[in-house]
N, C-alpha and C positions, 0 to 999 in steps of 0.2 A: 514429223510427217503430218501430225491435225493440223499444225499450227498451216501448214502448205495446202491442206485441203481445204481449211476454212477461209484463207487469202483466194481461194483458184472456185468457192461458194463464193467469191464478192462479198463477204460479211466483212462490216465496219471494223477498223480495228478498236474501238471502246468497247465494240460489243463482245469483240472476242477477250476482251480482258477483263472484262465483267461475267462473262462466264466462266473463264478462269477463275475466278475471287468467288464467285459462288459456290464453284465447284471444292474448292480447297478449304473454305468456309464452313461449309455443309461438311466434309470428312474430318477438318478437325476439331469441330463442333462437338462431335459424336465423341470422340477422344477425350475430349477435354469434360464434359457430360459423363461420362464413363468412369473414369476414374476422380473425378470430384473435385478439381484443379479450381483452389481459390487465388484470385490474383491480387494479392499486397503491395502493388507496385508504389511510390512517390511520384510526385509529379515529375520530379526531372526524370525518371525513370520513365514516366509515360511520353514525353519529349522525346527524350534517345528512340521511344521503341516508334514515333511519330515520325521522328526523320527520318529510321530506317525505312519504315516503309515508304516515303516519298521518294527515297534514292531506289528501292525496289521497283516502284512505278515506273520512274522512269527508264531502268534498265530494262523491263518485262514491256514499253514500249520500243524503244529501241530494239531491244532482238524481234518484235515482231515488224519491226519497219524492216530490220533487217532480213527475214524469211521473203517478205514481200518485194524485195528490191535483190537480193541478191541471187547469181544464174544457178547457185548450187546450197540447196540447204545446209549441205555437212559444213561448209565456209562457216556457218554463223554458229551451230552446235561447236564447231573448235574452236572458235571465238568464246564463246562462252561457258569453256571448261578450262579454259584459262582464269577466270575466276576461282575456279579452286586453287589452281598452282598458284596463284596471288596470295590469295588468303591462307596456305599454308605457309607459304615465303614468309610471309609479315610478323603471323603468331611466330615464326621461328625466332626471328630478329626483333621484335617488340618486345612479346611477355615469354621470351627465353624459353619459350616449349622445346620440349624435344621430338623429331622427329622421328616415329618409328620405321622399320625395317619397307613395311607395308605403306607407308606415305611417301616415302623414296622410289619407291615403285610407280607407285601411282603418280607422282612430280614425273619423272623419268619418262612415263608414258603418255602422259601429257606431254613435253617438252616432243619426245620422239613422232609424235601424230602429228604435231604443228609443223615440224622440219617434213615431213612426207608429202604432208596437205601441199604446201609450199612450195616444193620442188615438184608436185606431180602438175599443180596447175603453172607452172613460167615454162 
């Protein structure tokens, strides 16, 4: 819903993702300040954590293109809680995690919101 009121302000979409990054900067800042988190990383290490966050950019553009262009927000918030049921799916099938009682649930009701969505808007 900010994301819809900031589109409906006419605010640029770099500027709203730049106040995103500050805002989430600034609170985990404090966290990381807080409990005295030294970062050891290798380079290739800083690589991974560099792509991630390019692929992040982009997807945190994308869903705001998405709020901005689509008739109904919840479209894009279901769209993008599919990312979790992905990302549980994969860890299942990749690094042989197991899936608790609670994450089947949560898949479950993910998969059940998308069929609803789906069939309330055709």
């Amino acid at each position: 819903l900010l994301s819809k009121y900031l589109i409906l302000a006419n605010i640029p979409l770099l500027t709203r993702l730049f106040y995103g990054f500050l805002s989430v900067t600034f609170v985990e800042s404090f966290f990381f300040l807080k409990k005295g988190t030294k970062f050891g990383l290798k380079l290739a290490d800083w690589i991974l954590v560099f792509v991630a966050g390019v692929f992040t950019l982009f997807f945190d553009i994308f869903t705001q293109l998405g709020f901005q262009y689509a008739p109904n927000p919840g479209f894009v918030s279901a769209i993008t809680s599919t990312s979790v049921l992905i990302t549980t799916i994969f860890a299942a099938l990749l690094y042989k995690d197991k899936i608790e009682r609670r994450g089947l649930i949560g898949v479950f009701g993910i998969v059940v919101g998308l069929i609803l969505l789906i069939r309330a808007s055709a």
